[in-house]
N, C-alpha and C positions, 0 to 999 in steps of 0.2 A: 481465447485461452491464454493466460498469460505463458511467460515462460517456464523453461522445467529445466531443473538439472538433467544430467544424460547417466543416470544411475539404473531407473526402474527402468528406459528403454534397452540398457546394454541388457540386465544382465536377462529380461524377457527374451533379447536378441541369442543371448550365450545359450541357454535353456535352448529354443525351438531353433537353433542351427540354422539362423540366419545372419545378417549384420544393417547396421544403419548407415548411411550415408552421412559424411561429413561433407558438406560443399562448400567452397569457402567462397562469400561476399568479397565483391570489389569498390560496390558504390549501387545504387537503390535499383536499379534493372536488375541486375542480377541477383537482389535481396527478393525481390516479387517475384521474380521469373521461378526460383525455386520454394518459395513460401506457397503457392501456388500451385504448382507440379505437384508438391507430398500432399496438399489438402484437395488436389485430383487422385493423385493413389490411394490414399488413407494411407497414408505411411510418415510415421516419425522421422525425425528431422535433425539435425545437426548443421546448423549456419556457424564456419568455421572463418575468422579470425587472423590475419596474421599482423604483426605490427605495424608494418610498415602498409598493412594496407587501412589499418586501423588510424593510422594519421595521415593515409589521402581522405579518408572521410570525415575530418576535422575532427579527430578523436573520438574516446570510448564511448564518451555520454551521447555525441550524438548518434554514432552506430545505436546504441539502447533507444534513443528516443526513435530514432528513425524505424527499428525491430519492432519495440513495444507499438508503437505506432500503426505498423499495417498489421499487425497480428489483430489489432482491432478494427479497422478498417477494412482487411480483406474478411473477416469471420473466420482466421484459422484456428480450427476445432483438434489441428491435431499436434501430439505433443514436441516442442519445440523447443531447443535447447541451443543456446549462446554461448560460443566456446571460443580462447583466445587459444591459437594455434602457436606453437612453438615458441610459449614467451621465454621471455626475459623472468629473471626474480624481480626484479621492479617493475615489469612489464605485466606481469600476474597480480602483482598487490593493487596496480593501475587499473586492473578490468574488476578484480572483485569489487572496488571500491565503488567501478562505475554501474555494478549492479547486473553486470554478466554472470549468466548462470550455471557457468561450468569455463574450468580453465583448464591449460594445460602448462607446466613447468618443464622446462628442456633442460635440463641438466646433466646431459648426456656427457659432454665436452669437458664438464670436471672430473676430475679425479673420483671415485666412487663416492669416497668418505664423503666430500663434499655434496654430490648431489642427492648423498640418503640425510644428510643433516638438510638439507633449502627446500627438500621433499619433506622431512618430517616438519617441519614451521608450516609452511603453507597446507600442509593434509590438515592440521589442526585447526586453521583462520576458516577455510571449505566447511570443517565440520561442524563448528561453529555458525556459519552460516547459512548453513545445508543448499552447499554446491556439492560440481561434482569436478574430480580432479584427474589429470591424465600425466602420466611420467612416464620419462624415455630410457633405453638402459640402451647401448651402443649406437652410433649413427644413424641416419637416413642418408643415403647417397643423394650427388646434385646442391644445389645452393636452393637457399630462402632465405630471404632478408639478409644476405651477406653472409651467411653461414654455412658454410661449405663443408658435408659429410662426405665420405669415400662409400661408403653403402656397408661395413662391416657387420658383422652380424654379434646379437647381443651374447652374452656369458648370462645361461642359466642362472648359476647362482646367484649371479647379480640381479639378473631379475626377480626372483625370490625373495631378496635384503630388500630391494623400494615395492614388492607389491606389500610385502610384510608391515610396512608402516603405516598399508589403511589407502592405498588410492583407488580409485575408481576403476580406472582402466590403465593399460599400461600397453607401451608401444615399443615393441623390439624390434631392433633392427633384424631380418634375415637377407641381405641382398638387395632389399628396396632401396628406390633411387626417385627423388622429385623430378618433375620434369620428362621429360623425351627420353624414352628406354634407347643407350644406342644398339646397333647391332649386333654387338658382340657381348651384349648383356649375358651373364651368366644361370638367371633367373632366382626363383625367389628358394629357399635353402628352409625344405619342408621338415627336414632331421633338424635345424635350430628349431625352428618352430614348436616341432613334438616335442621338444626336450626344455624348453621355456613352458608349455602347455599344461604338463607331468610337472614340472615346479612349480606352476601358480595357481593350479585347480580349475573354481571357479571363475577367476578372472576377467573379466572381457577384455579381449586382447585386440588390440592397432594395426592396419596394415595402413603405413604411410604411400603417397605416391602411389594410387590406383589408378594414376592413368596410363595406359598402355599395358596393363599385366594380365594375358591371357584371358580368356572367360575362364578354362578349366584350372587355371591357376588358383583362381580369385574363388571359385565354390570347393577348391581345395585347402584352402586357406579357411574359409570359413568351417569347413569341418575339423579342424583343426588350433579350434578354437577364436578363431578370431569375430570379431563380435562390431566391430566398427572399422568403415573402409574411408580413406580423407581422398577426395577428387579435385584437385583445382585445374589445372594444365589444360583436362580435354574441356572443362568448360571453353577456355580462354580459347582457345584453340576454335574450337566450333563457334563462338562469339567472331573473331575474325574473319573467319571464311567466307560466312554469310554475310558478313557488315562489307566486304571486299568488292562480292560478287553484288552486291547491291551495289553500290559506288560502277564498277565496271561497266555495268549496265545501263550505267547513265540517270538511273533513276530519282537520284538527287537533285538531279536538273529536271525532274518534270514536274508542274504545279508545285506543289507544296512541299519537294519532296526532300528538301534541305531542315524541314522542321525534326529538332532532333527524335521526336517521338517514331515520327515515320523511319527517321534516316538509320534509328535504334535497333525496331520494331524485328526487325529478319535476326540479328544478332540475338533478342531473347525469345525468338524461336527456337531459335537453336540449343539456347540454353537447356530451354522446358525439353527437347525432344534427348536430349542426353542424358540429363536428369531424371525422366522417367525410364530411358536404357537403363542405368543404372540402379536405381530401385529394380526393377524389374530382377535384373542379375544377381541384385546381393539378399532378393529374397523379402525383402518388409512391404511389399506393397500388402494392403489391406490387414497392417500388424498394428493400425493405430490403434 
């Protein structure tokens, strides 16, 4: 099945009060490990994108070629959708160009005016192209790619002026943070939520940074309109532990066991067994 914008899967997701996984690729283990996992659940799919990891993998066209690739290769039947995660305005023009089927524009960090103007350009080139488009209105707490949010939470109305201009989905900040929740985490701010929710309707709405936040958080969130959940951290996370305690083990040193497929092999286990947690939790298994 080739790729798919993440339009028809959000807003199926918004409608039956579930949400889709965004997992975000690092390099072709963990591109299979979860192409794999959703066409074991029958559940649609989001391979998320960040720049910088977008040029460990010698850029967009090869990520494309390498996606399109096993989409045909592995026979995945279910719907699947290529999204550049917290770009750049040149960084978005870069993936649509390379043939990714859903982006996202962070223009959180400018001034409003400015990010409803680079939001209206880019909603129009998507539409034109029939992708699908994601925008931010207040932070994500944590760093990505050198961009460091405090976790503030978004202004209603502001999220109402960029869902107004026609995007796809839209990602508000309520208290979410990428990366490792610390202890004193405040948690996720379900009064911004409702009140973003009540502003954008139908919307399919973002929870960034889903790793670490509660189960009953995370199915409170989705009833509360949120309709796609981004996970990278506990992937990585779970890829090291197992890659660790293989090494530890010695196992690298017995027979073959330095060949990287072996030496891999435990890391995208780990992957597959959290990535079905996840589906599981956010409700899309058997939503292909």
């Amino acid at each position: 099945m080739p790729l798919v914008n993440a339009k028809e899967m959000l807003t199926k997701a918004k409608a039956g009060h579930y949400a889709v996984g965004q997992f975000n690729i690092n390099n072709l283990e963990w591109t299979k490990a979860i192409l794999l996992t959703a066409q074991e659940m029958n559940s649609p799919v989001i391979l998320g994108v960040f720049e910088g990891a977008g040029k460990y993998m010698c850029g967009y066209n090869t990520v494309v070629g390498m996606v399109e690739g096993m989409l045909e290769t592995l026979n995945i039947t279910v719907p699947v959708a290529l999204h550049l995660d917290h770009g750049s305005y040149e960084g978005a023009k870069a993936c649509i160009e390379a043939g990714f089927s859903s982006i996202m524009f962070d223009g959180s960090h400018y001034p409003i005016d400015e990010n409803i103007a680079k939001t209206k350009e880019l909603v129009a080139i998507c539409e034109e192209k029939g992708l699908s488009i994601e925008a931010e209105v207040g932070s994500i707490g944590g760093e990505e790619d050198g961009v460091v949010g405090a976790g503030e939470c978004a202004d209603p109305d502001e999220c109402k002026m960029i869902a107004d201009l026609g995007v796809t989905m839209l990602a508000a900040g309520i208290g979410n943070i990428h990366g490792k929740y610390p202890e004193n985490w405040a948690g996720l701010s379900f009064e911004t939520l409702a009140a973003v929710q009540e502003k954008t309707g139908t919307m399919p709405l973002v929870l960034h940074g889903g790793t670490g936040i509660p189960a009953d958080m995370i199915k409170k969130a989705i009833s509360l309109g949120v309709s796609k959940i981004n996970v990278n951290t506990e992937c990585q996370l779970a890829f090291q532990e197992a890659t660790r305690k293989y090494i530890e083990a010695g196992k690298d040193l017995e027979g073959k066991g330095f060949d990287p497929r072996k030496l891999l092999a435990p890391g995208v286990e780990a992957i597959k067994a959290t990535v079905k947690e996840k589906i599981e939790l956010f409700g899309s298994a058997n939503k292909a």
